[in-house]
C-alpha positions in Angstrom: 0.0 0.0 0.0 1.3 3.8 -0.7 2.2 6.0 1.8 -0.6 8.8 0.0 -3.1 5.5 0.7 -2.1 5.2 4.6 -2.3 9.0 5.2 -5.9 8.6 3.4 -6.9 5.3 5.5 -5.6 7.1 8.9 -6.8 10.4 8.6 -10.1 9.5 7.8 -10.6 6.5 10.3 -9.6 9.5 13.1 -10.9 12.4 11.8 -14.0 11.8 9.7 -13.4 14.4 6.7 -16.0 16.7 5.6 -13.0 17.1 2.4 -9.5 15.5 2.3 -6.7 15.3 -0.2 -4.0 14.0 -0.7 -1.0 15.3 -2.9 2.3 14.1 -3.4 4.9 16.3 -3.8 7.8 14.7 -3.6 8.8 15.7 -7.2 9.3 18.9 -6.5 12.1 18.4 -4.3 14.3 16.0 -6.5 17.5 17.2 -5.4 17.3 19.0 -2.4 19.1 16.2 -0.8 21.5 13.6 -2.3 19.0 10.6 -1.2 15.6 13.0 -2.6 15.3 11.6 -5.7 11.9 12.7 -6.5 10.7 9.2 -7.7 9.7 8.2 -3.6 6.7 9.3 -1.6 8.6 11.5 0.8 6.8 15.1 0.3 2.9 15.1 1.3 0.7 18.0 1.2 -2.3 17.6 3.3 -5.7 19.1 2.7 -8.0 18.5 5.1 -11.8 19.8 6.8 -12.6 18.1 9.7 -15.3 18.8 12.6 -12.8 17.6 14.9 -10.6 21.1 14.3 -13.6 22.9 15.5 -12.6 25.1 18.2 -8.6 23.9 18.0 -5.7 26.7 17.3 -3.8 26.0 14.2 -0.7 25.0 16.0 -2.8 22.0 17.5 -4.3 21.0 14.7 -1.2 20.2 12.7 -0.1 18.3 16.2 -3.2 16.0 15.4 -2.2 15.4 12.3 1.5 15.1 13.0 0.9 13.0 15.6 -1.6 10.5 13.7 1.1 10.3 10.8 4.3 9.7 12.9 4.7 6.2 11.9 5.2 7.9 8.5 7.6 10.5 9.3 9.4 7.7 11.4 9.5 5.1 8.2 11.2 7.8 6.2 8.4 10.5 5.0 10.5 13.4 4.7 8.3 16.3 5.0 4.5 16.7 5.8 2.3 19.8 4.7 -0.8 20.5 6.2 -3.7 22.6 5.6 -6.2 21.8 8.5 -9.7 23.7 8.7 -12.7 23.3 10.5 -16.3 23.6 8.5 -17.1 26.7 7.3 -13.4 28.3 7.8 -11.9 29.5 4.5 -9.7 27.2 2.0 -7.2 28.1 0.1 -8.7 25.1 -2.0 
């Protein structure tokens, strides 16, 4: 299974998205380190509405995520973005 699946499977199971997606991005940072070769899943940008943000400050919203996705920053994804909003906030999306 990809690691853009897992993020998918685990955000949803904890969160219950009104709207999620998933990009990888990891192509755009071919380079940027000797082992970045742009052909892995190591950049994720995360787009995501959830009821469960309701209410939380934006710096503990991305510790949600963050800390629902640590097994994939610890098996080797190399940089997580994420854009976390509650229902009715604005999206840059």
């Amino acid at each position: 299974m990809s690691v853009k699946s897992r993020i998918e499977i685990t955000l949803t199971d904890h969160l219950q998205p009104e709207r999620l997606v998933v990009i990888d991005e990891s192509h755009q940072h071919a380079g940027h380190q000797p082992d970045i070769t742009g052909t892995g899943e190591t950049h994720m940008r995360v787009r995501i509405v959830s009821k469960k943000f309701s209410g939380m400050s934006r710096l503990d919203r991305h510790r949600t995520v963050n800390a629902l996705l640590k097994p994939e920053l610890d098996a080797g994804l190399h940089a997580l973005a994420v854009e976390a909003s509650a229902p009715g906030e604005p999206t840059r999306w």
